[in-house]
PDB file of N, CA, C and O in Angstrom:
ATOM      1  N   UNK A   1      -1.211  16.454  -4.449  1.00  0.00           N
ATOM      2  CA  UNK A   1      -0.749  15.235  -3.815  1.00  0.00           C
ATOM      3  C   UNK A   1       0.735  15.360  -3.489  1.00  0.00           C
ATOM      4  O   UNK A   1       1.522  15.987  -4.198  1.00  0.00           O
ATOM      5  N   UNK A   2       1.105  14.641  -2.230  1.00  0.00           N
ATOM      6  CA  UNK A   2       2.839  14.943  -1.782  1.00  0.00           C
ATOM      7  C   UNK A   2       3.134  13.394  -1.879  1.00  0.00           C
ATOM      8  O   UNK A   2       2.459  12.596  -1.229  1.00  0.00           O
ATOM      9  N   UNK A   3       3.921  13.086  -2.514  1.00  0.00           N
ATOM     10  CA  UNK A   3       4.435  11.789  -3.073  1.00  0.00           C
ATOM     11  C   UNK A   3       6.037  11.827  -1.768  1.00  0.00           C
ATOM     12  O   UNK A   3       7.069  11.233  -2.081  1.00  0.00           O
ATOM     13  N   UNK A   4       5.950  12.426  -0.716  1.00  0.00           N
ATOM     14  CA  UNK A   4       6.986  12.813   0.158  1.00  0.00           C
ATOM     15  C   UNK A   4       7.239  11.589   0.659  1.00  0.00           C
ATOM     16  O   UNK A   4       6.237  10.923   0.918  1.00  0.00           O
ATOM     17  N   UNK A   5       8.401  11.048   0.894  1.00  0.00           N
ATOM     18  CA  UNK A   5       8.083   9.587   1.701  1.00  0.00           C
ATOM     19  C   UNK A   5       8.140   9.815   2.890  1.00  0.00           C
ATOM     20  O   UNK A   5       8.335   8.697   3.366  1.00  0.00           O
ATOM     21  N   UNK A   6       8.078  10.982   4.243  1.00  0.00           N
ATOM     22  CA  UNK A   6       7.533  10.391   5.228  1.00  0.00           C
ATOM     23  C   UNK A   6       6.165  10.661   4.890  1.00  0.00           C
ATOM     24  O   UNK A   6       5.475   9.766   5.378  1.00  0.00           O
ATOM     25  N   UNK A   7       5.298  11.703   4.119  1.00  0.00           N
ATOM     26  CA  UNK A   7       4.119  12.034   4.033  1.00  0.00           C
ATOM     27  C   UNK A   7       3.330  10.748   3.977  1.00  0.00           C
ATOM     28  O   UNK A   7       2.419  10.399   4.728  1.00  0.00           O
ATOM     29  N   UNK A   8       4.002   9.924   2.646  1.00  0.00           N
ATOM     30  CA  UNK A   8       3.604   8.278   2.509  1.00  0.00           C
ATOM     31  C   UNK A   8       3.584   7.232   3.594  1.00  0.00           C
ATOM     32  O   UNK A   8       2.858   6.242   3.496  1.00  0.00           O
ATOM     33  N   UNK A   9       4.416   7.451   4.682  1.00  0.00           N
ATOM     34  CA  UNK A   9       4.598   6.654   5.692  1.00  0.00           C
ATOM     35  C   UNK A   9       3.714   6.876   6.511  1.00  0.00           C
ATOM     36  O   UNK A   9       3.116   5.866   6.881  1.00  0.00           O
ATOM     37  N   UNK A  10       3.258   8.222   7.127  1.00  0.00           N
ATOM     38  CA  UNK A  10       2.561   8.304   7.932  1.00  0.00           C
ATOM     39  C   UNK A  10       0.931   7.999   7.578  1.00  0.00           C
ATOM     40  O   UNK A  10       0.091   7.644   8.405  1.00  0.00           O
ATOM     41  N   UNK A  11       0.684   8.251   6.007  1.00  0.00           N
ATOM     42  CA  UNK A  11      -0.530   7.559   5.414  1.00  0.00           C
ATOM     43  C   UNK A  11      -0.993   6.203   5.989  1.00  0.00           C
ATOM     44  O   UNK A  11      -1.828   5.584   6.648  1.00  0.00           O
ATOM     45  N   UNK A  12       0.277   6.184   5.186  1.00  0.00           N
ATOM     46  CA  UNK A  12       0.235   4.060   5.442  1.00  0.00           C
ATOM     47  C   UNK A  12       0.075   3.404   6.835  1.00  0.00           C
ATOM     48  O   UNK A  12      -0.512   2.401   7.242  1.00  0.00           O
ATOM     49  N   UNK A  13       0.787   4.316   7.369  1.00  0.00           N
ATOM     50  CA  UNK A  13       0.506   3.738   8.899  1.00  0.00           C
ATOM     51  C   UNK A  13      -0.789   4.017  10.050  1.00  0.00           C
ATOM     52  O   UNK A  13      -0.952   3.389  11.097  1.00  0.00           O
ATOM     53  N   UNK A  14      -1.607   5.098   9.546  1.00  0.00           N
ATOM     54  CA  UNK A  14      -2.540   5.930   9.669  1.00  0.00           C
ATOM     55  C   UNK A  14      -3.646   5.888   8.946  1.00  0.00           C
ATOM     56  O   UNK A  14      -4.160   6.859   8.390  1.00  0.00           O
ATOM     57  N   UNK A  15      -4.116   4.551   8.932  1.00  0.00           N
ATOM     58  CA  UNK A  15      -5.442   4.532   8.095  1.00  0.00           C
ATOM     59  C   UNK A  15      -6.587   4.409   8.804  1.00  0.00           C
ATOM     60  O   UNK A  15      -6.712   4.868   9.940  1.00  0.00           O
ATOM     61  N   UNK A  16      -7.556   3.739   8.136  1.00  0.00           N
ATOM     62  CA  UNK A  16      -8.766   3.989   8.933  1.00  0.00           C
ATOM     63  C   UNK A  16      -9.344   2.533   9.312  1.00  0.00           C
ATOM     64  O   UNK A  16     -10.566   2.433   9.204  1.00  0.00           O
ATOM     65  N   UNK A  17      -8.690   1.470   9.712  1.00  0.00           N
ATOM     66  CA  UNK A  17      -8.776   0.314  10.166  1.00  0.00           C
ATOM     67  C   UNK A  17      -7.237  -0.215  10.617  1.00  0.00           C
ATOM     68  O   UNK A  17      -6.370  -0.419   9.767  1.00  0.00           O
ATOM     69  N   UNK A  18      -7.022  -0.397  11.962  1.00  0.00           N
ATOM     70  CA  UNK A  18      -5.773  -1.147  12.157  1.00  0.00           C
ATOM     71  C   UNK A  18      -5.585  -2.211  11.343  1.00  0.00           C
ATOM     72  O   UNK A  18      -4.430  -2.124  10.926  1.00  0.00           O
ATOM     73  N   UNK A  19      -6.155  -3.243  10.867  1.00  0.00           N
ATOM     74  CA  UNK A  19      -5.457  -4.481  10.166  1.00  0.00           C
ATOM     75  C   UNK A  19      -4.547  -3.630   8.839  1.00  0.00           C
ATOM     76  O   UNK A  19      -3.457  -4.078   8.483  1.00  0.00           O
ATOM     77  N   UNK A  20      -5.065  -2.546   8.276  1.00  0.00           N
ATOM     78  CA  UNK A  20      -4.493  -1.993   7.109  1.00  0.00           C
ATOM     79  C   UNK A  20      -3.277  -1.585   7.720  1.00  0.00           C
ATOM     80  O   UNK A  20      -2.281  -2.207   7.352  1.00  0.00           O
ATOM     81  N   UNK A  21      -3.153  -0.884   8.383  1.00  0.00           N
ATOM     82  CA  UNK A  21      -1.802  -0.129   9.315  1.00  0.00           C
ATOM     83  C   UNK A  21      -1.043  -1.044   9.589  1.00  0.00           C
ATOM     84  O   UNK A  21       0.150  -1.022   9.287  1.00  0.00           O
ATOM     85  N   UNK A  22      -1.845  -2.392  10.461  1.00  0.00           N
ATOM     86  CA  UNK A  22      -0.442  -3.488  10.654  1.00  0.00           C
ATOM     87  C   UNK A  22       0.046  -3.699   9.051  1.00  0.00           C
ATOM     88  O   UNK A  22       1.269  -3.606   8.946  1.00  0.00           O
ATOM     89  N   UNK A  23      -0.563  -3.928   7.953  1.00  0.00           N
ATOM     90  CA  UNK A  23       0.230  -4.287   7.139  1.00  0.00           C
ATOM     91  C   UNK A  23       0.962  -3.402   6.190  1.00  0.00           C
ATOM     92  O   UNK A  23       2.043  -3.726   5.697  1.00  0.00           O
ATOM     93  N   UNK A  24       0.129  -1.865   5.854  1.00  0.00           N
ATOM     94  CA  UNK A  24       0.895  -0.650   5.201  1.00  0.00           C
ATOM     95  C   UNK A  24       1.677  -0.330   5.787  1.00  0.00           C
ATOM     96  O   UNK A  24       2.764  -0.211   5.221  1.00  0.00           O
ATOM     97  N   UNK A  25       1.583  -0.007   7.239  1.00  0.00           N
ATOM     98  CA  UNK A  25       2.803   0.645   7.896  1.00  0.00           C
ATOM     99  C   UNK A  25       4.168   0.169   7.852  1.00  0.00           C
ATOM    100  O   UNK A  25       5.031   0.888   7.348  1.00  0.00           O
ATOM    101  N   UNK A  26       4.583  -1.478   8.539  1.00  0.00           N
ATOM    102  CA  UNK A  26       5.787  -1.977   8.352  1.00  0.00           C
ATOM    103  C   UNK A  26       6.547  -1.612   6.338  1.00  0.00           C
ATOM    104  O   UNK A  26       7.534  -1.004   5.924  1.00  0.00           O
ATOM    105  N   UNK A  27       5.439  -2.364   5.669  1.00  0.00           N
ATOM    106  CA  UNK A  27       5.755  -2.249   4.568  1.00  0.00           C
ATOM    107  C   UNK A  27       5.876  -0.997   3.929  1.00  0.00           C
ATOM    108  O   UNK A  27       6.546  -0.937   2.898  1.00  0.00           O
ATOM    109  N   UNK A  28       5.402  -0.117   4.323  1.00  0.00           N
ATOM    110  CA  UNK A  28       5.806   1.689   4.106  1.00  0.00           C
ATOM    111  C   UNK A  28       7.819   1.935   4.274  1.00  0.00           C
ATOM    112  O   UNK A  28       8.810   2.142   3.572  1.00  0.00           O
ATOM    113  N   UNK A  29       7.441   1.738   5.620  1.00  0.00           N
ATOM    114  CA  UNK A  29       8.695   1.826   6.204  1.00  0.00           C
ATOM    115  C   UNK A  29       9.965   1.375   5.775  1.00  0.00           C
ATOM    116  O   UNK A  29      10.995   2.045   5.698  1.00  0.00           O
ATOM    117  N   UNK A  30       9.756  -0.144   5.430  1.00  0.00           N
ATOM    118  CA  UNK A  30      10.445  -0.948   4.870  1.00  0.00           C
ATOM    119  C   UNK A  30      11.471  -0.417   3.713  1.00  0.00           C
ATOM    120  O   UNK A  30      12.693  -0.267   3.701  1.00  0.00           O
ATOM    121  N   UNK A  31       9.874  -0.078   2.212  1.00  0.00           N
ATOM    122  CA  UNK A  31      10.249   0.558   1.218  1.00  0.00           C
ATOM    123  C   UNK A  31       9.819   1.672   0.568  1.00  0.00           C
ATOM    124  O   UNK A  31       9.951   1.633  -0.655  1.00  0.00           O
ATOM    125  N   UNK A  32       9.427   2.476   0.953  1.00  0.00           N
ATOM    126  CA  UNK A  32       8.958   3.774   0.616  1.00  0.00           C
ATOM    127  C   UNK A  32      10.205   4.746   0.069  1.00  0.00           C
ATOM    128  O   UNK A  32      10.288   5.187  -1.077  1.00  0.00           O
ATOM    129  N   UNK A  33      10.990   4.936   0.968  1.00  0.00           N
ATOM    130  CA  UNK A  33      12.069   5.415   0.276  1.00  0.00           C
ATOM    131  C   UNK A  33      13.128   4.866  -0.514  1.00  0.00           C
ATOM    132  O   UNK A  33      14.099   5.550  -0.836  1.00  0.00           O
ATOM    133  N   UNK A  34      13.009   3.814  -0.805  1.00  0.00           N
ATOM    134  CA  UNK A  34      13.290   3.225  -2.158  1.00  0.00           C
ATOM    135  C   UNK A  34      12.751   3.266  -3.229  1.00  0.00           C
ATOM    136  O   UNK A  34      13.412   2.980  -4.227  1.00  0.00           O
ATOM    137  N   UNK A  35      11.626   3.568  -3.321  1.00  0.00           N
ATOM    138  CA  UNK A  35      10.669   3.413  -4.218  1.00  0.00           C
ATOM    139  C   UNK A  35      11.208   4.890  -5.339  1.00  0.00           C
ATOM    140  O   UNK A  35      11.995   5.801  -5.082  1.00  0.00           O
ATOM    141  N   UNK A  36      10.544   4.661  -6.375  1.00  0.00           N
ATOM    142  CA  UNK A  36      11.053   5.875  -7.611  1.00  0.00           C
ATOM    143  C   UNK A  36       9.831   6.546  -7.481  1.00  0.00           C
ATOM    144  O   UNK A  36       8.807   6.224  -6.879  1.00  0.00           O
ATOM    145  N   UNK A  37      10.207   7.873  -8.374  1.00  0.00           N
ATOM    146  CA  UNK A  37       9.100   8.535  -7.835  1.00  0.00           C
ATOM    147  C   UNK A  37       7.834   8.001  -8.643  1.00  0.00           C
ATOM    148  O   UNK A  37       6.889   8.441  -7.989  1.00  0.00           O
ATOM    149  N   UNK A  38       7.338   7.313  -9.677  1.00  0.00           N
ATOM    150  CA  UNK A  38       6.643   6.922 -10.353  1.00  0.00           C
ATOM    151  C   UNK A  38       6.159   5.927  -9.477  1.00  0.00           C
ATOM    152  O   UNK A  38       4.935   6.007  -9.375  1.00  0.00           O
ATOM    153  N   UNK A  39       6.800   4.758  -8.613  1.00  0.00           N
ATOM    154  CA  UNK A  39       5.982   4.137  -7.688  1.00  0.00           C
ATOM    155  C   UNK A  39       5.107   4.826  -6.475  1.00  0.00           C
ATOM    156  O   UNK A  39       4.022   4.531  -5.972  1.00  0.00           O
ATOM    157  N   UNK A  40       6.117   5.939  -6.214  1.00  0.00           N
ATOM    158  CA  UNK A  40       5.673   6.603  -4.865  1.00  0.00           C
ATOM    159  C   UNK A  40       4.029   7.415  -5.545  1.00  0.00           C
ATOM    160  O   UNK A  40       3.175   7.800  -4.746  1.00  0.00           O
ATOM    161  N   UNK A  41       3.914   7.499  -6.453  1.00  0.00           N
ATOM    162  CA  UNK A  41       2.605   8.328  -7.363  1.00  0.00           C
ATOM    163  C   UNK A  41       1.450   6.995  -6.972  1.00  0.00           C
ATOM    164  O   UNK A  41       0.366   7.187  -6.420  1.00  0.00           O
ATOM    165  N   UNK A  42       1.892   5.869  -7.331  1.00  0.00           N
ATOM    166  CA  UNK A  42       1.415   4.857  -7.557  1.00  0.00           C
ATOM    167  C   UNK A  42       0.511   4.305  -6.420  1.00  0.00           C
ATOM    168  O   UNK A  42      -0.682   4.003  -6.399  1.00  0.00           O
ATOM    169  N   UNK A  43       1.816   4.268  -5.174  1.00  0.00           N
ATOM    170  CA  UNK A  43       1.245   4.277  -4.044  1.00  0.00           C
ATOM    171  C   UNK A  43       0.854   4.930  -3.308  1.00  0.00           C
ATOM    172  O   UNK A  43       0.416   4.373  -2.301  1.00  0.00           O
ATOM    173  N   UNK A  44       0.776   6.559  -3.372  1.00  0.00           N
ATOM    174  CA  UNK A  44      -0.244   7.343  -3.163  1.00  0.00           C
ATOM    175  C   UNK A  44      -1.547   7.165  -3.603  1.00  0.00           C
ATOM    176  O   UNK A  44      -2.379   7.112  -2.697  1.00  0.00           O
ATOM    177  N   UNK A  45      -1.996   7.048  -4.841  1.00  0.00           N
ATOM    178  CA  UNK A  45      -3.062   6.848  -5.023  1.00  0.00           C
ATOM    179  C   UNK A  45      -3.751   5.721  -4.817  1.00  0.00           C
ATOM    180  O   UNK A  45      -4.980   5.730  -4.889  1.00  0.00           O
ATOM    181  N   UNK A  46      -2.754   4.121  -4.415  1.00  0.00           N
ATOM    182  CA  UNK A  46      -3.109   3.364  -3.490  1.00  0.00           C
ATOM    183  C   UNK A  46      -4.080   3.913  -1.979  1.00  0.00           C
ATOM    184  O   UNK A  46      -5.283   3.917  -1.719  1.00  0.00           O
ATOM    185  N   UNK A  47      -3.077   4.257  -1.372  1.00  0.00           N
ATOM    186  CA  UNK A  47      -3.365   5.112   0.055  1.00  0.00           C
ATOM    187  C   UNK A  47      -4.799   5.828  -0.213  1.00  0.00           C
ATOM    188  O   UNK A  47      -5.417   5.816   0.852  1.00  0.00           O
ATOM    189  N   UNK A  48      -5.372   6.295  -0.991  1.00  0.00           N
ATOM    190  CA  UNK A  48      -6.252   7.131  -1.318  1.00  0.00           C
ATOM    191  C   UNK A  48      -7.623   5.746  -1.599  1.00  0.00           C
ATOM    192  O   UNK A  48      -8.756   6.065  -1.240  1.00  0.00           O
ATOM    193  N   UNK A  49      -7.451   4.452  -2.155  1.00  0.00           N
ATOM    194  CA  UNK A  49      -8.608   3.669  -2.000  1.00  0.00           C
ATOM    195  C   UNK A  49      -9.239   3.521  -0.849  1.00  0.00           C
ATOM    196  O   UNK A  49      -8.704   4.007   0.147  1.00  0.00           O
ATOM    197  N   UNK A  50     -10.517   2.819  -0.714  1.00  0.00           N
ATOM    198  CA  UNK A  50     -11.097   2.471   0.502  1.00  0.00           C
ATOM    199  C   UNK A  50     -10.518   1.110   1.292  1.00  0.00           C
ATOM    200  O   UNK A  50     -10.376  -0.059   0.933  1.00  0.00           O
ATOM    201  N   UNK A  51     -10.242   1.854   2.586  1.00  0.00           N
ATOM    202  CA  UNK A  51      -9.965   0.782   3.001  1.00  0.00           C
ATOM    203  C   UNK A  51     -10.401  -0.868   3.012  1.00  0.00           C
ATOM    204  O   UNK A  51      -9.566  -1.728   3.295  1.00  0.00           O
ATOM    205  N   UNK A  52     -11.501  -1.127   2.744  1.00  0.00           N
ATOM    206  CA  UNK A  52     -12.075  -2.165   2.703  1.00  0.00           C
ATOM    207  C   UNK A  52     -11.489  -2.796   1.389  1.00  0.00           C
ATOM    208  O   UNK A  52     -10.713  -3.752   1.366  1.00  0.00           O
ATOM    209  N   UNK A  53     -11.958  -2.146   0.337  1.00  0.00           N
ATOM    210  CA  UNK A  53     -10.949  -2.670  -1.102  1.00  0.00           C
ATOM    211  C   UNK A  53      -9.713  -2.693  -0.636  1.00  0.00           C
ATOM    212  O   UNK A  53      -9.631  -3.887  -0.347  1.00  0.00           O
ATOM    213  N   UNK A  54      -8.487  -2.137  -0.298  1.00  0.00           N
ATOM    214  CA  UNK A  54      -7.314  -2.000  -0.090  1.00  0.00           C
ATOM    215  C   UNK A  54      -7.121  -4.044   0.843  1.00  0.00           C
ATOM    216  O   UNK A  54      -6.681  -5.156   0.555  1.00  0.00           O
ATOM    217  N   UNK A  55      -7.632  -3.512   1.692  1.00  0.00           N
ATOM    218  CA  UNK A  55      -7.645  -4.806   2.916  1.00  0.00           C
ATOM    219  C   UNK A  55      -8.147  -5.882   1.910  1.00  0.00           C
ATOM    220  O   UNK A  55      -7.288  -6.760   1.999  1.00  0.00           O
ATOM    221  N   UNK A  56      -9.179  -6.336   0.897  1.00  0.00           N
ATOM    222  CA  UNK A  56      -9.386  -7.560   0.335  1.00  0.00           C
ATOM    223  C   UNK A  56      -8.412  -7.528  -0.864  1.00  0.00           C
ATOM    224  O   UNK A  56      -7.850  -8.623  -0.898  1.00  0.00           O
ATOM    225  N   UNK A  57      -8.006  -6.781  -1.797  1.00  0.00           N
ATOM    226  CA  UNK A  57      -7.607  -6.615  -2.437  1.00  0.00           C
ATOM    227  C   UNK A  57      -5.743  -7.589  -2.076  1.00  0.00           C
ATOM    228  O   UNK A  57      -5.126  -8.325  -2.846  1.00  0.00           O
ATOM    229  N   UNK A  58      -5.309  -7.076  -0.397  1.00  0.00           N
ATOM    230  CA  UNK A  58      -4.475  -7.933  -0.196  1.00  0.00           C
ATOM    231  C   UNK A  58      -4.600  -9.123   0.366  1.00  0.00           C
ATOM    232  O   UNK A  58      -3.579  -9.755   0.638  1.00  0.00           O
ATOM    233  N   UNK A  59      -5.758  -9.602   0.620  1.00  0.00           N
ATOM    234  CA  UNK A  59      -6.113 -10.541   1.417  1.00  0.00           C
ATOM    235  C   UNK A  59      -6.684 -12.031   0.132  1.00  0.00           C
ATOM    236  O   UNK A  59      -6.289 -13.195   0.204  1.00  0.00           O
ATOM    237  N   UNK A  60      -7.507 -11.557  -0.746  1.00  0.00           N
ATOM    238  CA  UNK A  60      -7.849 -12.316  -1.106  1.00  0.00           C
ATOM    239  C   UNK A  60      -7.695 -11.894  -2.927  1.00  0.00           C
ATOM    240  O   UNK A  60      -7.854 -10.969  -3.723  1.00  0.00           O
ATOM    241  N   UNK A  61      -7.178 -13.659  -2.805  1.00  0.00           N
ATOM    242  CA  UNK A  61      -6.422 -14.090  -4.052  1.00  0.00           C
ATOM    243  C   UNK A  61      -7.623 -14.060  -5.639  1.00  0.00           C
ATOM    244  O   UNK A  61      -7.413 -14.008  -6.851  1.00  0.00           O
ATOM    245  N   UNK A  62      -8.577 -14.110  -4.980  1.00  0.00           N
ATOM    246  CA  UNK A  62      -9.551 -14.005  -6.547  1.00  0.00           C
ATOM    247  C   UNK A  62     -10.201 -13.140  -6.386  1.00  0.00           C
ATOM    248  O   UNK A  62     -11.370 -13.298  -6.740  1.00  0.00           O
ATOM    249  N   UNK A  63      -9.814 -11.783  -5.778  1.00  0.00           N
ATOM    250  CA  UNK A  63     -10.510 -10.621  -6.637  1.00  0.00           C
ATOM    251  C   UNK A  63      -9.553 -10.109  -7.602  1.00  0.00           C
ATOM    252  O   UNK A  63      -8.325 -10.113  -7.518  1.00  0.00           O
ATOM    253  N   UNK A  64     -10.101  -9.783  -8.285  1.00  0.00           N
ATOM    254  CA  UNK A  64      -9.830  -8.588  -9.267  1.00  0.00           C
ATOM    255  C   UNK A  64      -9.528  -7.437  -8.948  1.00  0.00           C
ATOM    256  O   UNK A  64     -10.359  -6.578  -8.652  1.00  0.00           O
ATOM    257  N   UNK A  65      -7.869  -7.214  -8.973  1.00  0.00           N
ATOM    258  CA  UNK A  65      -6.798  -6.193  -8.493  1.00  0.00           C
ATOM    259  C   UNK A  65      -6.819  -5.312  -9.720  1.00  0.00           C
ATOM    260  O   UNK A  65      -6.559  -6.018 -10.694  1.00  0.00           O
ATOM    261  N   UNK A  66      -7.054  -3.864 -10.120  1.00  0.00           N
ATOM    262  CA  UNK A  66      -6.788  -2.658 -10.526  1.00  0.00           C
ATOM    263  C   UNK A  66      -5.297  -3.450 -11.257  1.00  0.00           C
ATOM    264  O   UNK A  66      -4.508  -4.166 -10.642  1.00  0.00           O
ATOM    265  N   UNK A  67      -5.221  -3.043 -12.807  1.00  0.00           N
ATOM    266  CA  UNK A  67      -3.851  -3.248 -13.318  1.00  0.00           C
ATOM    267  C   UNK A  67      -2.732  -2.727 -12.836  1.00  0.00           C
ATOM    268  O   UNK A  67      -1.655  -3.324 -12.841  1.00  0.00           O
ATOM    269  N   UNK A  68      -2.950  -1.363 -12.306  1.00  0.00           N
ATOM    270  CA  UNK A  68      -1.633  -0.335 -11.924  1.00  0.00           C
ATOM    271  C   UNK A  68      -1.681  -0.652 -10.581  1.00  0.00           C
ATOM    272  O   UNK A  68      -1.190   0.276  -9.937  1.00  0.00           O
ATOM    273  N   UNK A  69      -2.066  -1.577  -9.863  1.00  0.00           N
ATOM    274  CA  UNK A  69      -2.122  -1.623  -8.028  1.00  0.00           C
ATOM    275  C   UNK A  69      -1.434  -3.440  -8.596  1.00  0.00           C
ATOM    276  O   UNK A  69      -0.720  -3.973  -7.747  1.00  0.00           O
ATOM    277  N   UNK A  70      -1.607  -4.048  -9.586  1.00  0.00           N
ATOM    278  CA  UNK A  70      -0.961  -5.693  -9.605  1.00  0.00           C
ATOM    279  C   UNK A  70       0.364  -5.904  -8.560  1.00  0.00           C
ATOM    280  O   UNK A  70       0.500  -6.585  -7.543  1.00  0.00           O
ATOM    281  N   UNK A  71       1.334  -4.932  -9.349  1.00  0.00           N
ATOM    282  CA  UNK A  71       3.092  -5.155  -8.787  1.00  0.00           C
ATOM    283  C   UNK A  71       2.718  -4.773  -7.428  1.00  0.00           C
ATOM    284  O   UNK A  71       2.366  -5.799  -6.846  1.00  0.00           O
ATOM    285  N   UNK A  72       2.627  -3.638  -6.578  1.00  0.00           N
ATOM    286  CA  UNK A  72       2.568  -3.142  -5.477  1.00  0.00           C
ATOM    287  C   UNK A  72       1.802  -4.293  -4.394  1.00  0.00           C
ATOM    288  O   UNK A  72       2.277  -4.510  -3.279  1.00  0.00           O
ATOM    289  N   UNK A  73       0.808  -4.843  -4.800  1.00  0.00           N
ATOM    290  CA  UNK A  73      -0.029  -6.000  -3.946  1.00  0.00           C
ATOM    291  C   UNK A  73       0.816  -6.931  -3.972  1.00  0.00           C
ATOM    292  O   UNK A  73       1.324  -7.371  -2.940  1.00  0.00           O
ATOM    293  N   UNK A  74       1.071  -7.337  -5.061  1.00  0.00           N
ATOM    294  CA  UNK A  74       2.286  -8.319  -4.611  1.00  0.00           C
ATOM    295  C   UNK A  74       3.202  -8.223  -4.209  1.00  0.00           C
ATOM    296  O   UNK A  74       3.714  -9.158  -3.593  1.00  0.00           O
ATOM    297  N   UNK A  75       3.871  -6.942  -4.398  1.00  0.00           N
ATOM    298  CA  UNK A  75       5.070  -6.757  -3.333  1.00  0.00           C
ATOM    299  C   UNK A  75       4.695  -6.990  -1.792  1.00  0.00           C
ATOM    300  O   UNK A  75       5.334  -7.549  -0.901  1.00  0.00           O
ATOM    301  N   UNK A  76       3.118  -6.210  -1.783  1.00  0.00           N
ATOM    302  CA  UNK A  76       2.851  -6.127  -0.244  1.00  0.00           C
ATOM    303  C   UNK A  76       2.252  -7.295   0.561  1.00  0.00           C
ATOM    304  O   UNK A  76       1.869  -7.281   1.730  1.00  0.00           O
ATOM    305  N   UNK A  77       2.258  -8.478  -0.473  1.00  0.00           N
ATOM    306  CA  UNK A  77       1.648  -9.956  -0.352  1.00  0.00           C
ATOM    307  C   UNK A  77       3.375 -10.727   0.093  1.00  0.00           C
ATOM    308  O   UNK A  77       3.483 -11.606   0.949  1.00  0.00           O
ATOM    309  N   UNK A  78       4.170 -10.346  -0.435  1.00  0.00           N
ATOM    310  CA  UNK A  78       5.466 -11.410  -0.329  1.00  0.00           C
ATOM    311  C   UNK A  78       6.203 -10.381   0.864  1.00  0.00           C
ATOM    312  O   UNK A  78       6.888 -11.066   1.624  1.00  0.00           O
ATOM    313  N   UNK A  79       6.222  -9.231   1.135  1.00  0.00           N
ATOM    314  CA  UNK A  79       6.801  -8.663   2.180  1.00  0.00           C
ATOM    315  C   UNK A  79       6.160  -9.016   3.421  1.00  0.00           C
ATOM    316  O   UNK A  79       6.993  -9.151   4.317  1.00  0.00           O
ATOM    317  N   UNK A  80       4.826  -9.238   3.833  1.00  0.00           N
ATOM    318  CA  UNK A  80       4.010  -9.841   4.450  1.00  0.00           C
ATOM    319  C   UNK A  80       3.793 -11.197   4.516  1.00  0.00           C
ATOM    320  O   UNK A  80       2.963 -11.560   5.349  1.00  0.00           O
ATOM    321  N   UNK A  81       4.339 -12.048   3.835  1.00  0.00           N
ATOM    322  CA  UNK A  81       3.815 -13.304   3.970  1.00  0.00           C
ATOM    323  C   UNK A  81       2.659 -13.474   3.356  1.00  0.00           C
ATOM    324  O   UNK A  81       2.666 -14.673   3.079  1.00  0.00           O
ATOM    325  N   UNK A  82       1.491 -12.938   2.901  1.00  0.00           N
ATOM    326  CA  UNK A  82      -0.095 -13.262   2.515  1.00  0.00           C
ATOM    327  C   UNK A  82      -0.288 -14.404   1.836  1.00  0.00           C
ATOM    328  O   UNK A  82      -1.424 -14.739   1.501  1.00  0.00           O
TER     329      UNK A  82
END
């Protein structure tokens, strides 16, 4: 795995449903290279779920979010507006 942050950017922005891309991509961009490398691990293996989980997972408020994906959804819920 390359925890690289453009490697991460171009993930994020490059998925396999546009609604995911409109919202990984800006937010990639945003903070990816801020991120430590322990987040950037984090959100790699984000990038690596199915898109469909990924997309409800930020969309809707009563599923049941993965413990180690909690902080990151919410970051990507308040950087987005959700």
């Amino acid at each position: 795995m390359s925890t690289h942050p453009k490697a991460l950017l171009y993930r994020a922005s490059h998925r396999g449903t546009k609604e995911n891309d409109l919202i990984l991509g800006p937010f990639a961009e945003k903070y990816v290279h801020e991120m430590s490398d322990q987040e950037r691990e984090i959100f790699e293996e984000f990038l690596e779920c199915a898109d469909e989980d990924i997309y409800y997972w930020i969309r809707c408020d009563h599923l049941e979010i993965p413990e180690k994906y909690r902080s990151l959804i919410k970051g990507i819920r308040q950087d987005t507006h959700l």
